[in-house]
C-alpha positions as CSV (number, residue, x, y, z in Angstrom):
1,X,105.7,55.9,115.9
2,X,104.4,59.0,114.1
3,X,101.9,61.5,115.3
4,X,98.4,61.6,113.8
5,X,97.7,64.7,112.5
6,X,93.7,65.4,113.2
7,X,91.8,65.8,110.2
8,X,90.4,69.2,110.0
9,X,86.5,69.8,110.1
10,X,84.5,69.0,106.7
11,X,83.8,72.2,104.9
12,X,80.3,72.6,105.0
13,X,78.6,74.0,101.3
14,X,76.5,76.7,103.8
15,X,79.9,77.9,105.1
16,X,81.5,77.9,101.8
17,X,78.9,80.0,101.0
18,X,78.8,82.5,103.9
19,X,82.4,83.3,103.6
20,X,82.5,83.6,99.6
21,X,79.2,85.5,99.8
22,X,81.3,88.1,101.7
23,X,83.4,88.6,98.3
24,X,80.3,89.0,96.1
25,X,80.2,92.4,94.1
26,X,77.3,91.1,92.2
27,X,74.2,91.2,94.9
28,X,73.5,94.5,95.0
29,X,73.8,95.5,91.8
30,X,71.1,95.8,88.9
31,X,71.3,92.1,86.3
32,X,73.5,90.6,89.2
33,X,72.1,87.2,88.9
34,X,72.6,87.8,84.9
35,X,76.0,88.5,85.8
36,X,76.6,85.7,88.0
37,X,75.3,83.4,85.3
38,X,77.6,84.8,82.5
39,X,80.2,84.6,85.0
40,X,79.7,81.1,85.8
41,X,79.5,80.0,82.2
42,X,83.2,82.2,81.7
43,X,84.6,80.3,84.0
44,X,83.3,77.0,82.2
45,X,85.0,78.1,79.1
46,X,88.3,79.7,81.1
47,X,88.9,76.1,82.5
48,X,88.4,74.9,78.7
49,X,90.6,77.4,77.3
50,X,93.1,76.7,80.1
51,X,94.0,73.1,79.2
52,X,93.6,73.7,76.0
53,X,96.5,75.9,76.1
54,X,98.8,73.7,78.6
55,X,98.3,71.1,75.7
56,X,98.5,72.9,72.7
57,X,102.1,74.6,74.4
58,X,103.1,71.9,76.5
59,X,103.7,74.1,79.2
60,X,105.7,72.8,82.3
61,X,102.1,73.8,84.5
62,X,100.2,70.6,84.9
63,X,96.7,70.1,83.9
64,X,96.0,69.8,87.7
65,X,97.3,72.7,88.8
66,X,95.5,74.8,86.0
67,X,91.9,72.6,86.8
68,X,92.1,73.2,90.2
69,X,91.9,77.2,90.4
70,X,89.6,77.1,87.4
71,X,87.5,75.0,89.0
72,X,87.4,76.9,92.2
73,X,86.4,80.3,90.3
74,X,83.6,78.0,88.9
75,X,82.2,76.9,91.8
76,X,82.5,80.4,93.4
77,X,80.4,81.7,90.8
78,X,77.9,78.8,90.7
79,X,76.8,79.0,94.7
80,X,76.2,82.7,94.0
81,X,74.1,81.6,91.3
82,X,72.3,79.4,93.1
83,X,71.4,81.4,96.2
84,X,70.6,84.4,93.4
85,X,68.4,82.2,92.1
86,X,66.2,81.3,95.3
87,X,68.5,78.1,96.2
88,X,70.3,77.6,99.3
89,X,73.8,76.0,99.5
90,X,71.3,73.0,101.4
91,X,69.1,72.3,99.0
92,X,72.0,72.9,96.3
93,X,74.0,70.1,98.2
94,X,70.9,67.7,98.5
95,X,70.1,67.6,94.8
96,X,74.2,67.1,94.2
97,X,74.0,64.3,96.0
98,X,71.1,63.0,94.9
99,X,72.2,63.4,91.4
100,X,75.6,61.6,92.5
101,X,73.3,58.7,93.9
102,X,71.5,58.0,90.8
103,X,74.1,58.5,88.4
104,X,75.8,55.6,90.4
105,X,73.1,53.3,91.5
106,X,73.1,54.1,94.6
107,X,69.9,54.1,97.3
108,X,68.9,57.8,97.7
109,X,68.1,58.5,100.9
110,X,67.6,62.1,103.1
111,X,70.6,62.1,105.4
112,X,70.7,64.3,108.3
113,X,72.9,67.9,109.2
114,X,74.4,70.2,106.6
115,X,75.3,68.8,103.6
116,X,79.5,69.2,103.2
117,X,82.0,69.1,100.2
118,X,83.3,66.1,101.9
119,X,80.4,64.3,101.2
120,X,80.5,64.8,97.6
121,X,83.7,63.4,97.8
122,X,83.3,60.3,99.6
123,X,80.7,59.6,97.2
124,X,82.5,59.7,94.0
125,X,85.7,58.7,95.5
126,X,83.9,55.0,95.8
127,X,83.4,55.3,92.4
128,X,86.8,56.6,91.4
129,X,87.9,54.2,88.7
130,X,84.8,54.9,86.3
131,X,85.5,58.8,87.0
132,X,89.2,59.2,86.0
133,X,89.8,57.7,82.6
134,X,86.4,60.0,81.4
135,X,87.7,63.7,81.8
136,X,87.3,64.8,78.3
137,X,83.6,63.6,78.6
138,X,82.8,64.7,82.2
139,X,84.5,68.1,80.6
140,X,81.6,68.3,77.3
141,X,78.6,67.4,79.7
142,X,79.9,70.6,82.1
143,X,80.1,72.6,79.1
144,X,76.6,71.6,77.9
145,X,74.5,71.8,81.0
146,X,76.3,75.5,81.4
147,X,75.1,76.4,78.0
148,X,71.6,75.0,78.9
149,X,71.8,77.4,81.7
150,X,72.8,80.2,80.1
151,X,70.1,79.9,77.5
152,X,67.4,80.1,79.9
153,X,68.3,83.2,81.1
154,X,67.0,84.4,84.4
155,X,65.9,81.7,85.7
156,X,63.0,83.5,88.0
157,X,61.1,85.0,84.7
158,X,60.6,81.6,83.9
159,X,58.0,79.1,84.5
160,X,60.4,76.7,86.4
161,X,59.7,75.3,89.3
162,X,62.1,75.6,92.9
163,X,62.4,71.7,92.6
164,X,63.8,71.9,89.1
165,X,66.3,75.1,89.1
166,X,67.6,73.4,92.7
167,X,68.1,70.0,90.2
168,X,69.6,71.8,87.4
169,X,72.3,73.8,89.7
170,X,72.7,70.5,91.8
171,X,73.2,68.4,88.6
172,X,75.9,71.2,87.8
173,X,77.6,71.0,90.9
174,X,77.9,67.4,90.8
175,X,79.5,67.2,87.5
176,X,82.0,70.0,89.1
177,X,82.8,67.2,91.5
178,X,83.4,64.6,89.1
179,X,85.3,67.2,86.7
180,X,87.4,67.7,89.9
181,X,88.4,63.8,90.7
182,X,89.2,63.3,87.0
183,X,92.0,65.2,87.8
184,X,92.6,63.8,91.0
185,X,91.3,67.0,93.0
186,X,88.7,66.8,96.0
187,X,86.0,69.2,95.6
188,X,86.6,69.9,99.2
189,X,90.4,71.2,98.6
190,X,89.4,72.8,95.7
191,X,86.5,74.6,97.8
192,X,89.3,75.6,100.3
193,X,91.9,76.8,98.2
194,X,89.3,79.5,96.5
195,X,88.1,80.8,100.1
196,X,92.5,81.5,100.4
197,X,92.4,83.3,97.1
198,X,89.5,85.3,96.9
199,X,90.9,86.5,100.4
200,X,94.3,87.3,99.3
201,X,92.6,89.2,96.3
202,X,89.1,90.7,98.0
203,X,89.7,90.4,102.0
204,X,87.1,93.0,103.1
205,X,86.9,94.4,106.8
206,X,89.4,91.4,107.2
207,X,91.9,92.8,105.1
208,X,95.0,93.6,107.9
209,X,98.5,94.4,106.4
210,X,101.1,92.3,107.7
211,X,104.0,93.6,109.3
212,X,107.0,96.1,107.9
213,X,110.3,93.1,106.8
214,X,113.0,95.2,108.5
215,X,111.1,95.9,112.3
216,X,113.4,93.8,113.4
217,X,116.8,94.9,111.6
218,X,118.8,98.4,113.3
219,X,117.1,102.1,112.5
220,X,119.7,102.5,109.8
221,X,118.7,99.7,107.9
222,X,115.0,100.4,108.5
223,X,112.8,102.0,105.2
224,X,112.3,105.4,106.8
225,X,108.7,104.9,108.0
226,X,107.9,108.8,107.0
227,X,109.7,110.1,103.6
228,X,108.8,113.2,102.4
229,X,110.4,112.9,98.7
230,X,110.2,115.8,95.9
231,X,109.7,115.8,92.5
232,X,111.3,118.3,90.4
233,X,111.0,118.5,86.7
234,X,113.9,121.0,85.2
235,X,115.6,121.8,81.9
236,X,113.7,123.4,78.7
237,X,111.5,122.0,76.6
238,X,111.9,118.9,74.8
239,X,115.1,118.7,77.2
240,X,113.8,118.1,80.6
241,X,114.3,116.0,83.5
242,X,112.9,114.9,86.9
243,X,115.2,115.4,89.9
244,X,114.3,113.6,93.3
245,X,115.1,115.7,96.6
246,X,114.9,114.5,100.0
247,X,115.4,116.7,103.2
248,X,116.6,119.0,101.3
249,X,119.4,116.1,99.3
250,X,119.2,115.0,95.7
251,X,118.7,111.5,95.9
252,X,119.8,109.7,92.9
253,X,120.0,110.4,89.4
254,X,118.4,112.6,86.9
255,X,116.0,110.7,85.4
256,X,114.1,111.6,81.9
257,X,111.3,109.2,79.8
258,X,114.0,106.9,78.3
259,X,111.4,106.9,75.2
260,X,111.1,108.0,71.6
261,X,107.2,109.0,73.2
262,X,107.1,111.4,75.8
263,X,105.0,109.6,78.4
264,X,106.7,111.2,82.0
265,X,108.0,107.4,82.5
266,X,110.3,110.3,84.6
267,X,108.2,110.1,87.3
268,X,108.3,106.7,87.6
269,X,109.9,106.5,91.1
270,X,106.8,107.2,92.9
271,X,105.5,103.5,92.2
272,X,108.8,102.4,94.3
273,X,107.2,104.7,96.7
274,X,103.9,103.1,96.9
275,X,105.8,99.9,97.4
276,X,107.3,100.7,100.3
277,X,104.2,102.3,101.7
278,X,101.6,99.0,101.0
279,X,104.2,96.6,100.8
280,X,107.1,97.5,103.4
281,X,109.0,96.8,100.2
282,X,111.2,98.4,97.7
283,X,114.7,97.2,96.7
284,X,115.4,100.1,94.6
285,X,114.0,103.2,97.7
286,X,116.9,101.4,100.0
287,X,119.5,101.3,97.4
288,X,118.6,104.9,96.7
289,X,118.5,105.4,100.6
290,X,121.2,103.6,101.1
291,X,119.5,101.4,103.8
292,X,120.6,98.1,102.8
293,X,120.4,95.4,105.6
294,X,124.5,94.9,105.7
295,X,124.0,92.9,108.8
296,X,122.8,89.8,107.5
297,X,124.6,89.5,103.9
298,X,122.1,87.2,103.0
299,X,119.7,89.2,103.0
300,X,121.8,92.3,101.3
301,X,122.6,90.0,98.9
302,X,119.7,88.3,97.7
303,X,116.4,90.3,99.1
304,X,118.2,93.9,98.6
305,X,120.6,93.0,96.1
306,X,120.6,93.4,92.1
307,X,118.3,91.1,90.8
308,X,115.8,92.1,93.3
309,X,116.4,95.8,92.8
310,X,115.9,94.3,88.2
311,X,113.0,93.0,89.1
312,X,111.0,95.3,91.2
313,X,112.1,97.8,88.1
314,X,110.9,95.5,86.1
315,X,107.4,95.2,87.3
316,X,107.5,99.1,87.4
317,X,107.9,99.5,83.8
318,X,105.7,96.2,82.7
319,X,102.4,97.4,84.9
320,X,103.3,101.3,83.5
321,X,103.0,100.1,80.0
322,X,100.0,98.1,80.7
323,X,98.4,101.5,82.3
324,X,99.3,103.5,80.1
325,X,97.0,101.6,77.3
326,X,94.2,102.1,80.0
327,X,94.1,106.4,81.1
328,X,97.0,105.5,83.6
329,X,94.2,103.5,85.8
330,X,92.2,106.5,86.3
331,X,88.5,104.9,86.4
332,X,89.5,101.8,87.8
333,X,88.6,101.4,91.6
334,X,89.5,99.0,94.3
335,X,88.8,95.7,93.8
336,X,88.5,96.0,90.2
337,X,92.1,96.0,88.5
338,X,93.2,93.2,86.6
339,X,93.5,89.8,88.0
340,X,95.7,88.6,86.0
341,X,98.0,91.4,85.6
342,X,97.9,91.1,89.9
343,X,98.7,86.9,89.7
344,X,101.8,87.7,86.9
345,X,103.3,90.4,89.2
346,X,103.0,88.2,92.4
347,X,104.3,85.0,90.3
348,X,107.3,87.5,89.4
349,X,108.3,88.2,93.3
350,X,107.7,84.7,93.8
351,X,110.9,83.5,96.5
352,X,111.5,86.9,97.7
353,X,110.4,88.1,101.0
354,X,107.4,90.1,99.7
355,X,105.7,87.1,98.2
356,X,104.0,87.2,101.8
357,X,101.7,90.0,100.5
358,X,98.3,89.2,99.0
359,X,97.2,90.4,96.2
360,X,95.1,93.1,97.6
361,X,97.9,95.5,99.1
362,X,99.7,94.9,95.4
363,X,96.9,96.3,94.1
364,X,96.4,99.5,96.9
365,X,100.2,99.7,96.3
366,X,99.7,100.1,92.3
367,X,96.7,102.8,92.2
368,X,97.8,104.6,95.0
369,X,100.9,105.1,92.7
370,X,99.2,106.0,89.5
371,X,96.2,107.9,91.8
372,X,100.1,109.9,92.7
373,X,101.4,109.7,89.4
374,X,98.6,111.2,87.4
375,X,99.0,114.3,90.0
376,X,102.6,114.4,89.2
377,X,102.5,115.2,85.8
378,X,99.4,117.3,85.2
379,X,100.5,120.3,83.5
380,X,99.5,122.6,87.0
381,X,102.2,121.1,88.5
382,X,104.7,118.7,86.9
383,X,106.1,117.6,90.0
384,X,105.3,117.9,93.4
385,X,106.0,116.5,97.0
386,X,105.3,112.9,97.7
387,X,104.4,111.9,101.3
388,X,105.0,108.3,102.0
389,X,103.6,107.2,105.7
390,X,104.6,103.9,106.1
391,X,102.8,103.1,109.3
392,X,99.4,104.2,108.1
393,X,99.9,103.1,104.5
394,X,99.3,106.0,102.7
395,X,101.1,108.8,99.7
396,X,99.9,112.3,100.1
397,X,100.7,114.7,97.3
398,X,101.3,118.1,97.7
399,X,102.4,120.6,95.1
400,X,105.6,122.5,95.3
401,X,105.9,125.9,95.3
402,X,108.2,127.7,92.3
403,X,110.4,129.0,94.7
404,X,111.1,125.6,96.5
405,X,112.3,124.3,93.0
């Protein structure tokens, strides 16, 4: 006879809220509940656009995949708007289910203890055959009553009542829940699945990097865990070159732009550096290196091998190009790079060992690099020594004297 596997604890809409609200970069800051609003309704139209686009290009993603993590950025943004607003995830869950109750008949009553996703749930599940054939129509009234939002405004320079903005976000959360089991989704694992990837993308004091992927292979097959690597441009102009030196060795080849447009792509192996410092990662650093891990061919093969070593190259070159259209990430702070460019590089490692990484140390690793890159190739110094600490996570730059090149 199989084991029962306990059901875990019902995720309550006040704890959703608690742990999201950790995550929200809109409180404190001047028009935040604006923002949040604009947000909300961006999300509305993302999950629009979304399956719009899995139709229109039949892609092998399935609405339900794409519906649930729109739907989770939704709700994320409408409990912030909410509690902006003066409502409490209580009072937000009361006037869900209330609105659930009437929609369907049912006798409203109070109810006792905190109101939970699972809850919402139950409620519509009862009611589950009326919900799924009418997801094109539970889809329009989302996108209305977010419109209607929107075109109020803030909600507080209004004349309307606590009662009625508690109804209106409660009505909206409701039809969230309904939008969800139309594609067979629980609001509940929806809920969950946001608090994992808002996490893995904004983790906060939480944020802990996980641990180096060769600790437990021999010291000559470990990523050096301090590298002190130079950069050194030579040759004249228009026919220069970027030579690496480490401990006093040249460590690969001489590498120039490989561009009709001189963009110092030459310095390029820094961002393989930045890997292995946030990451614990970097094909290409322990080909260079020569610290491939010999003693399990496996994992020579396939985790340190050549289509690793492509790929990582290949993410190199595609965020550079996507940098270089934005000042080589110069103004963009943590936190704020771009999600999707973050989701696409992950999606590319996906089934190799550093898939284990959330997003957040992808993106230290990235503008740590360019924070490094932009000092390598500023005219005062066209080169420099690169610092890698691998057990504090960090690149320090310093620049080289003219006799030490």
């Amino acid at each position: 006879m199989p084991l029962a596997i306990p059901q875990r604890p019902p995720l309550s809409l006040a704890l959703y809220a608690t742990t999201a609200g950790e995550t929200d970069r809109f409180a404190k800051v001047p028009g935040g509940a604006s923002k949040l609003t604009f947000g909300f309704f961006g999300e509305v139209g993302g999950l629009l656009a979304a399956l719009k686009k899995v139709n229109r290009d039949q892609l092998l993603e399935s609405e339900t995949d794409v519906a649930g993590e729109e739907i989770g950025d939704a709700l994320w943004y409408l409990v912030a708007m909410s509690i902006a607003q003066g409502v409490n995830p209580q009072q937000l869950g009361r006037h869900c289910l209330a609105t659930l109750r009437k929609r369907f008949n049912e006798c409203d009553h109070d109810g006792q203890g905190e109101v939970s996703f699972r809850q919402i749930d139950g409620i519509i599940a009862v009611h589950n055959s009326d919900v799924a054939p009418r997801c094109v129509e539970l889809l329009s009234e989302l996108a209305r009553i977010s419109g209607e939002v929107v075109g109020h405004g803030d909600l507080n320079q209004l004349s309307l009542g606590h009662s009625t903005k508690a109804d209106l976000f409660g009505q909206l959360l409701a039809i969230l829940g309904l939008v969800c089991a139309s594609f067979l989704l629980k609001l509940e694992d929806v809920a969950q699945d946001n608090l994992v990837k808002i996490y893995g993308r904004w983790p906060g004091a939480s944020g802990t990097y996980r641990g180096t992927f060769d600790e437990n292979y021999p010291v000559h097959e470990r990523l050096p865990r301090i590298l002190p690597m130079e950069f050194i441009e030579r040759g004249v102009v228009d026919n220069t070159y970027v030579v690496q030196r480490l401990h006093g060795v040249h460590i690969g080849n001489r590498l120039t732009d490989n561009s009709n447009e001189n963009d110092d792509y030459r310095f390029h192996d820094v961002f393989h550096l930045a890997y292995a410092a946030h990451l614990g990662w970097s094909p290409v650093i322990r080909a260079l290196l020569k610290v491939k891990r010999k003693s399990v061919p496996a994992v020579d093969e396939n985790e340190d091998g050549a289509r690793a070593i492509i790929i990582e190259e290949g993410i190199a070159t595609w965020i550079f190009n996507h940098a270089k259209r934005r000042c080589f990430y110069e103004d963009v702070e943590q936190g704020k790079l771009d999600y999707g460019l973050l989701k696409q590089v992950h999606s590319m490692v996906s089934g190799y060992e550093v898939d284990a990484c959330p997003l957040w140390q992808w993106e230290r690793a990235i503008l740590d690099g360019f924070r490094i890159f932009r000092e390598l190739r500023k005219p005062c110094h066209r080169g420099g020594l690169v610092l890698v600490n691998m057990n504090d996570h960090t690149l320090t730059f310093q620049p080289l004297s003219r006799t030490a090149e």
